[in-house]
N, C-alpha and C positions, 0 to 999 in steps of 0.2 A: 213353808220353806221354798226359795228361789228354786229353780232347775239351777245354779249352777253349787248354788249350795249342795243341793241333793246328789250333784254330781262327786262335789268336793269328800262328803261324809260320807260315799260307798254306798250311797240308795240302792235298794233293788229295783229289778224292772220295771215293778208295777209303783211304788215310788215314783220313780225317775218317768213316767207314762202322766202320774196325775198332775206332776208338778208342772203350771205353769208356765208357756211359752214365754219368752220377753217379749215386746215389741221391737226392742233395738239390741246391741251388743255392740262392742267393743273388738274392732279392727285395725290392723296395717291399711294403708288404702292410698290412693292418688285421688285425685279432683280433678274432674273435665278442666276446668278453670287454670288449672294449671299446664296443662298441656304444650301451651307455648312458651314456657318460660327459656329455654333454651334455647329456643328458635333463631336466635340472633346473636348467638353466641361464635370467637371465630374459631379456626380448624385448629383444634390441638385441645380447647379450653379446657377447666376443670370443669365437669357435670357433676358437680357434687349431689349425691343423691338426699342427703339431709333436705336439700331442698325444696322439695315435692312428697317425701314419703310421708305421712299421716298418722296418727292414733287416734280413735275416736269413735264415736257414736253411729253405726249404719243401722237401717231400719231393716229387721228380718224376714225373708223373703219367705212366700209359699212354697209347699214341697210337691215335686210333683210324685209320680205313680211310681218312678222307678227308683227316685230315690232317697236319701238319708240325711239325719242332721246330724252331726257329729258334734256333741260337747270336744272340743280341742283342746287336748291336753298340751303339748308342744309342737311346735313347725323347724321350721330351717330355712336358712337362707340358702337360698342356689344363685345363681349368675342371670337367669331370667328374671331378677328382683332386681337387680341393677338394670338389666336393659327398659325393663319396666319405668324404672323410676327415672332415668334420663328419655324417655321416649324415644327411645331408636332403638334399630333401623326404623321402626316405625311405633308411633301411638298402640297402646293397647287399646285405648278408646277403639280404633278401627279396628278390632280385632272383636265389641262389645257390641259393635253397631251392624258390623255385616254378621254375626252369631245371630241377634237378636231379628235382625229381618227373614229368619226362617218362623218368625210365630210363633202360638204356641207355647209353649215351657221357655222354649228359647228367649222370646222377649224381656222375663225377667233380667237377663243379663245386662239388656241394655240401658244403664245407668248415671249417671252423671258423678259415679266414685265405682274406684273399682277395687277392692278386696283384694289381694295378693295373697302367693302361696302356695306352691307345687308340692309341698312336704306338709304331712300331718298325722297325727297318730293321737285317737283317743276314743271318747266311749260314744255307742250310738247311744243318742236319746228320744226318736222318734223314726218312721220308718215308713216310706210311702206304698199306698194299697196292693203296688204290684211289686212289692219283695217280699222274696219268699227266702231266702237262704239266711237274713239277718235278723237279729232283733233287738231289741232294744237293751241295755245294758252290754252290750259285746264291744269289748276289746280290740279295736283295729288301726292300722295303719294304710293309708289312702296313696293308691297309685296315682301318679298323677294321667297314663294314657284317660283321657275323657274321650269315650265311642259310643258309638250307634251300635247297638247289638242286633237291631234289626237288618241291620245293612249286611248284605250279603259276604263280603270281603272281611267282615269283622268277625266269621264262624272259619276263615283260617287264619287269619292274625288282624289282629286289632287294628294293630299300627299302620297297614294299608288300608285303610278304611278312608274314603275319600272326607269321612267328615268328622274325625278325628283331630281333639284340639288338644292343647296341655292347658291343664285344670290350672286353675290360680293365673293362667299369664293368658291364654286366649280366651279363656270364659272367667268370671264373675265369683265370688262368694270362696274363696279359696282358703289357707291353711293359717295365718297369720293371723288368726282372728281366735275369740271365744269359741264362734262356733261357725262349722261350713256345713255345705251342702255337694255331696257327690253322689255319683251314680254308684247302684247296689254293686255294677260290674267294675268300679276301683279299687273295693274293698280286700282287705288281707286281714286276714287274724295277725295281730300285735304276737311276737315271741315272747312268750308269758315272761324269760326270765330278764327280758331288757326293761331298764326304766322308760317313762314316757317321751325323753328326750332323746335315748337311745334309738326308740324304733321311727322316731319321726325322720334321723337322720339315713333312714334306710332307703326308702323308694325312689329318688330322682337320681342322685348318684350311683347306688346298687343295682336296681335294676337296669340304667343304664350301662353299665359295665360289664353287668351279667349278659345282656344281649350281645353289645358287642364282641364280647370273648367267647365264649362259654356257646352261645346260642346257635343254633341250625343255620339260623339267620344272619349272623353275625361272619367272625372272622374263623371258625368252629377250630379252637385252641385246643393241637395236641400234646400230650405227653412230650417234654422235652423242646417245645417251642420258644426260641427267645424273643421275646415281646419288648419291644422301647416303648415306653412306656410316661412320653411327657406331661410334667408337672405331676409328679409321682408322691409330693406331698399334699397336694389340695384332695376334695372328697372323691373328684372324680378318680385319682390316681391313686389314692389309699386305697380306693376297693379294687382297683385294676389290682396292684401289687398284691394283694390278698387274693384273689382267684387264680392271676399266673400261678405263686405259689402253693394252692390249694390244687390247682389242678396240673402240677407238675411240668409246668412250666418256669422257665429261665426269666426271672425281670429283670430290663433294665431303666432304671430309671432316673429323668432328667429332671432336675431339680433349679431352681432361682438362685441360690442363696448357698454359701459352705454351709449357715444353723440349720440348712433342712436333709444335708447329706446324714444324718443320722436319723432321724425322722424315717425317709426313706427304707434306708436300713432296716430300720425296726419294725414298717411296712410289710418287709418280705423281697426286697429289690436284693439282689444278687452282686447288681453293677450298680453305681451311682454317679453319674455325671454331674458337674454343676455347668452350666449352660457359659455361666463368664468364663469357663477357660476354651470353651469352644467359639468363643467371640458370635455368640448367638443375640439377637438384640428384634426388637419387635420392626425395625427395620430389615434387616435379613431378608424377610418373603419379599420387598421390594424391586429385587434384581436375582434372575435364578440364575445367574454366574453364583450370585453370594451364597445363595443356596446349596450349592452343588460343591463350592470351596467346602462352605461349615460341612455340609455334607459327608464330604471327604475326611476331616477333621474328626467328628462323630464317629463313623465309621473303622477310620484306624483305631480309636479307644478300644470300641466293640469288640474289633477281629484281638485286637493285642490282649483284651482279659478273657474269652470265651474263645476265640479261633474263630468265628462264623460273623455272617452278617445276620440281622432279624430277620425270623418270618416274619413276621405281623409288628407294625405302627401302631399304637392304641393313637388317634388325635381327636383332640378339643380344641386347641388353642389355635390353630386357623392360621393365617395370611404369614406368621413371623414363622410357624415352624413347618406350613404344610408340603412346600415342594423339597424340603430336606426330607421329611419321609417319606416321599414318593421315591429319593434320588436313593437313601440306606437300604431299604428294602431290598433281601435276595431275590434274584431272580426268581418270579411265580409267586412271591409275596406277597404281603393284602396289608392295606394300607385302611382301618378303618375306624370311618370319623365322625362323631355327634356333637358338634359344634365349632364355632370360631369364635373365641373371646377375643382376639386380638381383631379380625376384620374378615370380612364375606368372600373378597373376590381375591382367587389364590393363584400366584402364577407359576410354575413349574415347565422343567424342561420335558415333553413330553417324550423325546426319544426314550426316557429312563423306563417311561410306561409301557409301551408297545414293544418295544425293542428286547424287554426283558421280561415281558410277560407279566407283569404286576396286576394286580386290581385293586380298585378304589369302592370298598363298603361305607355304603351311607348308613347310619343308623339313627333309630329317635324313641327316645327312652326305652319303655317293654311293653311286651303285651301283658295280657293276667296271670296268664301261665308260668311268662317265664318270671314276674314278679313272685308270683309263692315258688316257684323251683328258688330263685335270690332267697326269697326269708326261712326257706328250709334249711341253706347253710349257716345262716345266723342261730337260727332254733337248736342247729345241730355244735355249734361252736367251733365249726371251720372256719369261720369269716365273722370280725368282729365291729362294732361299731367306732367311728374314727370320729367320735364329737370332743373335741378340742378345746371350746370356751360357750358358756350358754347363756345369757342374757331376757334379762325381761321384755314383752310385749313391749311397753313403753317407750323400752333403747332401740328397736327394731333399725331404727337411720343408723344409729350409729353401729350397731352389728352389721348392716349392708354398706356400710362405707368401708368396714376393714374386709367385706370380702371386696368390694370394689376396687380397692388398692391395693390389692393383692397382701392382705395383712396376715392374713390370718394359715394355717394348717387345718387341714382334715375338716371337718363340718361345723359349721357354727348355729349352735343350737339354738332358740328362742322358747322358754316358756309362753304363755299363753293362760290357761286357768291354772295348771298346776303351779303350786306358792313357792316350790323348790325343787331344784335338781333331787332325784335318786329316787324318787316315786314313780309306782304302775309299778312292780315287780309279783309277779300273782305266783310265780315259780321260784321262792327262793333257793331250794335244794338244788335246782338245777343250777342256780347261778352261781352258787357256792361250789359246785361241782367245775364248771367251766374253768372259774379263777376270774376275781378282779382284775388282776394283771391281766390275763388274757383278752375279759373284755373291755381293757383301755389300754388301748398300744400307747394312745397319744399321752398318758397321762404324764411322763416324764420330763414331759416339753410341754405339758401346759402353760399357754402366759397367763401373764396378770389380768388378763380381762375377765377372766370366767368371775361368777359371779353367783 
């Protein structure tokens, strides 16, 4: 019997130990060779990612001492799969080349394809000489922080660790695949009563949002804080909206589109904006006059449904909406951000900052900790999964093109070895307990894609 057979039919451990390693497997992946395909393309074009992303055959790597091979049941797309596949801001290749000139373990990375994948949830099937805490046969879903536990800054949070990457986008062998390889310290036990595709959708998104709200480290969301809360239907913003309101807090959230003002709603958002009446536009961040207008605009909604301005900006979306929420923010408020999907460098009036006492929280995903505190509230059915439409390994381009163009709501799933959604469920009582409904907000507004 193959290992992924043995995987497929519920082998036990020692099964799943004697079954044969493959040589190769079946990945998401980019090609060095392609790395310049866009290169010459002019400012505006379409970087369609179907263009570069891959299915196919990688040769499987050694494992080293620390860590694990994971049969992958399902992955996810996140937005570092599009910057991936258009190679900006920069090549992940240079992300595979300066990894690997540390030697070592490291050099595997350095490859001429590179694997994708920050989300992943499925069974270990091998396990390197120096883990102790896992073993083979166990149920998990994969952080994406990739750290050095030797490193001294990684025994108080991971995430300052000067050598600290995200798994699947700066290193090698990632979640889009049959099978990956992560370190013992990524690792989380799968919430028995979620499907495979449900807990893959948990770690990049979740625990991201968990940090930034929730965390010591973060924006530290109290009771009754009203949180703005943009792009309140994509994954990052469905889990925002589910903690504010898990943790008693006020959401408000901005939305694309009037189809996603319910969406939202259904999220846990309190207030729901749609961004076209506030004449918000990925231009905007280009002039912080324009900023400080929408600004103003934003702002009077806010005070006119709630009376108050926001504590706290959850932002991702960067350059179009970042100096509007430096400018919303009350006075003493925290403005904090793990990403820019729209562009890097953000302009804002900075008197709004100083003058009013604001601060600006950088965050980047979780450390471990505060990843299993994130899947304790899923285990616990505070916080539910937001997987929207799921797709075969196969269609992998075409699911990273509708998170590309902004298509899609809440997390888009991808299987991987599992043959169907609604598999890995080890806790039915518990799930039946929870409620379907509960753990699918999204389901009422699923589109035609799922699959």
């Amino acid at each position: 019997m193959s290992l992924s057979d043995a995987v497929l039919s519920g082998a036990s451990p020692e099964e799943l130990q004697r079954a044969p390693l493959p040589r190769h497997f079946t990945a998401a992946h980019l090609r060095v060779e392609d790395e310049d395909v866009f290169r010459d393309c002019p400012e505006g074009a379409d970087k369609d990612v179907r263009r570069t992303l891959r299915v196919g055959e990688v040769p499987m790597p050694e494992l080293a001492p620390d860590e694990v091979l994971i049969a992958v049941m399902a992955s996810s797309v996140n937005y570092n799969t599009v910057w991936s596949a258009k190679f900006e801001p920069l090549s992940t290749f240079r992300f595979l080349r300066h990894y690997g000139r540390q030697g070592g373990w490291a050099a595997r990375h350095d490859q001429p394809f590179h694997v994708l994948g920050s989300d992943g949830s499925g069974v270990i099937v091998r396990v390197g000489t120096g883990v102790r805490r896992w073993r083979v046969g166990d149920h998990v879903i994969v952080s994406p922080a990739h750290v050095d536990d030797q490193e001294p800054a990684t025994q108080s949070d991971g995430m300052l660790s000067e050598h600290q990457l995200a798994w699947g986008f700066e290193t090698n062998y990632g979640g889009l695949a049959h099978y990956a390889v992560a370190r013992a310290s990524q690792l989380v036990s799968k919430p028995p009563h979620l499907t495979w595709e449900e807990g893959a959708s948990i770690p990049v998104c979740g625990g991201t949002a968990y940090r930034m709200l929730v965390s010591d480290r973060g924006a530290r969301m109290k009771q009754g804080d009203i949180v703005l809360i943009w792009g309140a239907s994509g994954g990052l913003g469905a889990y925002a909206a589910q903690l504010v309101k898990n943790g008693g807090g006020i959401a408000v959230g901005v939305v694309g589109s009037e189809s996603k003002v319910e969406i939202a709603r259904r999220l846990g958002c309190d207030v729901v904006i749609n961004r076209e009446e506030i004449g918000i536009t990925d231009d905007t961040g280009n002039d912080p006059e324009l900023a400080i207008r929408a600004g103003k605009r934003l702002g009077a909604i806010i005070r006119s449904e709630l009376g108050a301005d926001p504590h706290i900006a959850f932002e991702h979306v960067g350059r179009a909406t970042f100096g509007i929420s430096v400018f919303v923010v009350r006075r003493g408020g925290a403005v904090v951000t793990c990403g820019s999907s729209t562009g890097y460098h953000h302009e804002f009036d900075n008197r709004y900052l100083w003058m009013k006492l604001k601060r600006i929280i950088g965050s980047h995903i979780a450390n471990l900790q505060e990843m299993v505190e994130c899947a304790r509230l899923f285990e616990r059915g505070q916080i539910a999964p937001v997987v929207s439409e799921v797709h075969p390994l196969a269609e992998v381009a075409e699911a990273t093109r509708r998170v590309q163009l902004n298509q899609h709501i809440g997390k888009v799933g991808v299987l991987c070895l599992a043959p169907e959604p609604g598999l890995g469920v080890t806790a039915p009582e518990l799930r039946a307990r929870i409620g379907e409904d509960t753990l699918n907000p999204l389901r009422p507004f699923t589109p035609a894609a799922v699959r």
